[in-house]
C-alpha positions as CSV (number, residue, x, y, z in Angstrom):
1,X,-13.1,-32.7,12.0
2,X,-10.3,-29.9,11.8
3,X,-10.2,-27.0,13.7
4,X,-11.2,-24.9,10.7
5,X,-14.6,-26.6,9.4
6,X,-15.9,-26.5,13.0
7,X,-15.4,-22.5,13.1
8,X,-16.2,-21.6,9.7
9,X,-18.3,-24.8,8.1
10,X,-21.8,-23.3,11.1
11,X,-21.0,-20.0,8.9
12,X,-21.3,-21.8,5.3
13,X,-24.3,-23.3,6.2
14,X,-26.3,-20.3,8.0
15,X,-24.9,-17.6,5.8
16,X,-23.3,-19.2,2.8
17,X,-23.5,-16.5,-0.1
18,X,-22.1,-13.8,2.6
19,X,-19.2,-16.3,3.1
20,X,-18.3,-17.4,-0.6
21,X,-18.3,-13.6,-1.3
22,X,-16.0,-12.5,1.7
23,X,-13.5,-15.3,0.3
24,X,-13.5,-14.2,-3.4
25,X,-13.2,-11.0,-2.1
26,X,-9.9,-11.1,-0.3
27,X,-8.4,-12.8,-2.8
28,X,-9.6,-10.7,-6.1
29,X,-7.5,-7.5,-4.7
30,X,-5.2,-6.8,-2.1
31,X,-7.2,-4.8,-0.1
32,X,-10.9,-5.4,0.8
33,X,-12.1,-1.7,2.0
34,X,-14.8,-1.4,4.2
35,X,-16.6,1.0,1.2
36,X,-16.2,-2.1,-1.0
37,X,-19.0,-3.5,0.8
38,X,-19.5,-2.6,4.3
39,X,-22.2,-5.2,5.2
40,X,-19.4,-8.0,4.3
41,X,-16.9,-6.2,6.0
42,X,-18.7,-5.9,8.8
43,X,-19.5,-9.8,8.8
44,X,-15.7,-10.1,8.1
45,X,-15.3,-8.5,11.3
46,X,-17.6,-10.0,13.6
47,X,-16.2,-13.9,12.6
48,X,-12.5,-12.7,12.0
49,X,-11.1,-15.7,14.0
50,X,-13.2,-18.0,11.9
51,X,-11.8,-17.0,8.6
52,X,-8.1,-16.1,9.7
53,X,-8.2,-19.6,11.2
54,X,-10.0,-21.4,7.6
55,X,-6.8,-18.9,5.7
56,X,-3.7,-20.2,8.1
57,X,-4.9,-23.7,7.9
58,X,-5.5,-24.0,4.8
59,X,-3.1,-21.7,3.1
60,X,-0.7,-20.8,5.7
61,X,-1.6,-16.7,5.3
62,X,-2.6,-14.2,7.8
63,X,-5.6,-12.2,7.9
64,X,-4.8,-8.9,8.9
65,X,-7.7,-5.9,9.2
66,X,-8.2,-2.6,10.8
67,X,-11.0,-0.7,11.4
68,X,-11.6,0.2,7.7
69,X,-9.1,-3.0,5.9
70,X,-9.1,-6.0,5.9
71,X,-6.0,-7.9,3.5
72,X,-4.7,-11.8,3.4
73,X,-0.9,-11.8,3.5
74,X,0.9,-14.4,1.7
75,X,4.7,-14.7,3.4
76,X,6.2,-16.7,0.1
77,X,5.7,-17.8,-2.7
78,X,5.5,-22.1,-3.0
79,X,5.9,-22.2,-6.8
80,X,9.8,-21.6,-8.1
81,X,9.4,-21.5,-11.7
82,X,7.0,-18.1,-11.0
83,X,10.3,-16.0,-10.6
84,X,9.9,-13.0,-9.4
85,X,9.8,-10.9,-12.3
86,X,6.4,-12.8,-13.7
87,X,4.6,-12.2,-10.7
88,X,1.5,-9.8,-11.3
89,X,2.1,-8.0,-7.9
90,X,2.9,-4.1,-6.9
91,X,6.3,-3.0,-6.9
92,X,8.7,-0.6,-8.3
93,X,11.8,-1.2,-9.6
94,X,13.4,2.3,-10.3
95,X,15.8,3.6,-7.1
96,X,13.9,6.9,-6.9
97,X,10.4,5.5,-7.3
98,X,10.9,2.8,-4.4
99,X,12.9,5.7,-2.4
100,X,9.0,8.0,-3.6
101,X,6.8,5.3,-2.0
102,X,8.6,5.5,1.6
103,X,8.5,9.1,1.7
104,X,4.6,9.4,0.2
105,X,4.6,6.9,3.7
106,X,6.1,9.7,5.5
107,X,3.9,12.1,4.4
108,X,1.3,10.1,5.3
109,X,2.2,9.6,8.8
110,X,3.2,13.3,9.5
111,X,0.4,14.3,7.9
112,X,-2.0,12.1,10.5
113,X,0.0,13.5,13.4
114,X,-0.6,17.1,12.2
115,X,-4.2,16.5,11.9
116,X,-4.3,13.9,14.6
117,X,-5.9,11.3,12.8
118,X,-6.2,8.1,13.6
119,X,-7.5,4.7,11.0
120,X,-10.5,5.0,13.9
121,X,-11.5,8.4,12.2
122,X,-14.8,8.3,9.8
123,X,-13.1,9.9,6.9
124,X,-10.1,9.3,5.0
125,X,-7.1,12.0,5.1
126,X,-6.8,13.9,2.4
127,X,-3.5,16.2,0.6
128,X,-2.8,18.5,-2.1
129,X,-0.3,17.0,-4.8
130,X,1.8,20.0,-4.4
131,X,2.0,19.1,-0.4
132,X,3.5,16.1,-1.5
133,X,5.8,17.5,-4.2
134,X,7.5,20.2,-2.0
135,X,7.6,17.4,0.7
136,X,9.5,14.6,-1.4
137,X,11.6,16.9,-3.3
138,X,13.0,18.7,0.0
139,X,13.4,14.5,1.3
140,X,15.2,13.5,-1.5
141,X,17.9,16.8,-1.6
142,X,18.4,15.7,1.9
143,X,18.8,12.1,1.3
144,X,21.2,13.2,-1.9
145,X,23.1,16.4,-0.6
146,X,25.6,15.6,-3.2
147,X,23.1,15.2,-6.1
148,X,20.8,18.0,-4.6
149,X,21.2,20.1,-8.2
150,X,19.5,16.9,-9.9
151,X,16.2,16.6,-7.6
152,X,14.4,19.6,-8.6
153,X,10.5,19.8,-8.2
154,X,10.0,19.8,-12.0
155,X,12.6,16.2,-12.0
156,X,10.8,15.1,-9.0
157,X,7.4,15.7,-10.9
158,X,8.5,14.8,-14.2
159,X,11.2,11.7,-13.4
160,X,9.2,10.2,-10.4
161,X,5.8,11.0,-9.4
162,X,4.4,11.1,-12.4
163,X,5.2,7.7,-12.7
164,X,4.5,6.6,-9.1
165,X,0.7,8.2,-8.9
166,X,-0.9,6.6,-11.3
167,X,0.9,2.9,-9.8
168,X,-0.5,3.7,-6.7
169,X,-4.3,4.8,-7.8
170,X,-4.0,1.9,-9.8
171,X,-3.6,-0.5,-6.4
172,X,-5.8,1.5,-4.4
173,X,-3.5,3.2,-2.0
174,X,-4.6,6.8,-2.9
175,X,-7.8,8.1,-5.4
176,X,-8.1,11.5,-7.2
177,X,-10.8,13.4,-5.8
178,X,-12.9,14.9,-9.0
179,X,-12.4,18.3,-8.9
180,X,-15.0,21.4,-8.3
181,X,-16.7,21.7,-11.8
182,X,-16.7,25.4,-11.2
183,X,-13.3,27.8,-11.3
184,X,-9.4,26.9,-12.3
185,X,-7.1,24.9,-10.4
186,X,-3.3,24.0,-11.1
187,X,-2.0,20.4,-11.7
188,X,-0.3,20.8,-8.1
189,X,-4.2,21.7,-6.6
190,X,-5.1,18.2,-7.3
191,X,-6.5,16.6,-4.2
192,X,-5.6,13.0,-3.6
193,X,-6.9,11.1,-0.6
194,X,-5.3,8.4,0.9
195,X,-6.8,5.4,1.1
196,X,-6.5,2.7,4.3
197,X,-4.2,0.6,2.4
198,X,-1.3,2.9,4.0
199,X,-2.0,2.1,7.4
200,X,-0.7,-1.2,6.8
201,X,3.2,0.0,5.8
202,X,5.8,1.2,7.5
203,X,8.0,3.7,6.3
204,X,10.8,2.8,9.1
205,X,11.5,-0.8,7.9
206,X,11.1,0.5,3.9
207,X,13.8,3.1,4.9
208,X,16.5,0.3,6.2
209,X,15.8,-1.9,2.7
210,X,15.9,0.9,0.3
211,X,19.0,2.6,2.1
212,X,20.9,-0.3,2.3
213,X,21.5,-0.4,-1.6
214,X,24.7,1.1,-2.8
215,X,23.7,4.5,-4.5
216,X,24.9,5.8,-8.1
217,X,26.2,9.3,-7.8
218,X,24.9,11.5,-10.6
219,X,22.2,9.3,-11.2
220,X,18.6,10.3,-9.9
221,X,17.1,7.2,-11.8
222,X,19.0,4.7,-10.4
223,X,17.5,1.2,-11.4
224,X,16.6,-1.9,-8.4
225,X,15.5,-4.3,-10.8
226,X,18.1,-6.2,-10.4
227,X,17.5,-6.7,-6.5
228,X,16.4,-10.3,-5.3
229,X,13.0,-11.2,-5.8
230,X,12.4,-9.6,-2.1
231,X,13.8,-6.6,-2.5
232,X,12.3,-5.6,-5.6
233,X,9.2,-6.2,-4.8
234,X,9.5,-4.0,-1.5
235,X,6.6,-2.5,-1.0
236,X,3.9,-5.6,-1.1
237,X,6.1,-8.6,-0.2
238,X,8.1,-7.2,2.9
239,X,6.4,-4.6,4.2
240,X,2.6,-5.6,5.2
241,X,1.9,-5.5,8.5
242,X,-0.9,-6.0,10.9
243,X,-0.8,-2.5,12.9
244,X,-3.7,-3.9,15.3
């Protein structure tokens, strides 16, 4: 009998519908949050060996989880003929918004230190948008000193986010707070929080793949989509991480 059936087959047969779940679970999304369901989580927790063991031996993925994630992590892909641009995963394929995601990553992380948060903490950070507007815009006139005329807030809002936010509420890294149903607030009032997802990137080792492409002067949308199947699809192929 494998290693795997004699940790995780005792859990099949004592708690079988909490076990079939936790599996369909992790591999419906990317990211299983503890609010998902916090009972399963918390089982997920308690026999983490069991089921990282049943994922490498079976699959060859890692488990990774914090205190409020848990994600499996494939490290390739085993079928050639899915190339990389039919794979139905998160990425972005624009210069600018791959360059957006590392510094929303920043953002994040000096955010936490301002507010000396941890993953630990009960609640989830939260920021204005236009926190994160002045904050990438005055990144990217740094990282383009000789484009600086081109990356205004309004091209930044226009040209970048507004196509970046909606990808990343779509995969769960951040979620719109609703807004108070009483009094006026401007489009950069919007409050975002940011979801645990984020915890599990690095902004460092996004930095040294997005700066290592060559960059078109003049051009604040330069294209990446015609990276390798790695690089393009940055931000959920190469740069998960167990921070644990």
């Amino acid at each position: 009998m494998p290693p795997t059936d004699r940790q995780l087959e005792p859990l099949l047969k004592r708690h079988a519908e909490r076990v079939k779940a936790i599996l369909n679970i992790l591999v419906e999304s990317a990211y299983f949050y503890r609010t998902d369901a916090e009972e399963l989580f918390h089982f997920l927790r308690r026999h983490r060996k069991a089921f990282a063991q049943f994922f490498q031996d079976f699959y060859g993925w890692s488990l990774i989880m914090d205190a409020k994630c848990a994600r499996v992590y494939k490290h390739r892909w085993h079928n050639a003929k899915i190339t990389p641009s039919r794979r139905t995963v998160f990425e972005f394929t624009r210069r600018d918004h791959c360059i957006a995601f590392m510094l929303l990553l920043e953002f994040f992380e000096n955010q936490l230190e301002e507010h000396a948060m941890t993953v630990d903490d009960a609640d989830n950070l939260r920021f204005r948008f236009g926190d994160l507007l002045l904050y990438t815009t005055r990144r990217f006139q740094e990282l383009f000193p000789k484009e600086r005329s081109a990356y205004t807030a309004e091209t930044i809002r226009s040209q970048v986010l507004r196509s970046v936010m909606p990808e990343l509420e779509k995969y769960r890294f951040l979620e719109k707070v609703p807004p108070p149903k009483d009094g006026t607030f401007s489009a950069d009032d919007v409050i975002y929080e940011a979801l645990p997802a984020l915890y599990h990137y690095n902004a460092h080792r996004l930095s040294q793949a997005v700066e290592s492409e060559p960059e078109e002067p003049g051009t604040p949308e330069g294209d990446a989509s015609d990276q390798s199947g790695e690089q393009a699809e940055l931000p959920v192929t190469a740069a998960g991480e167990d921070k644990e």
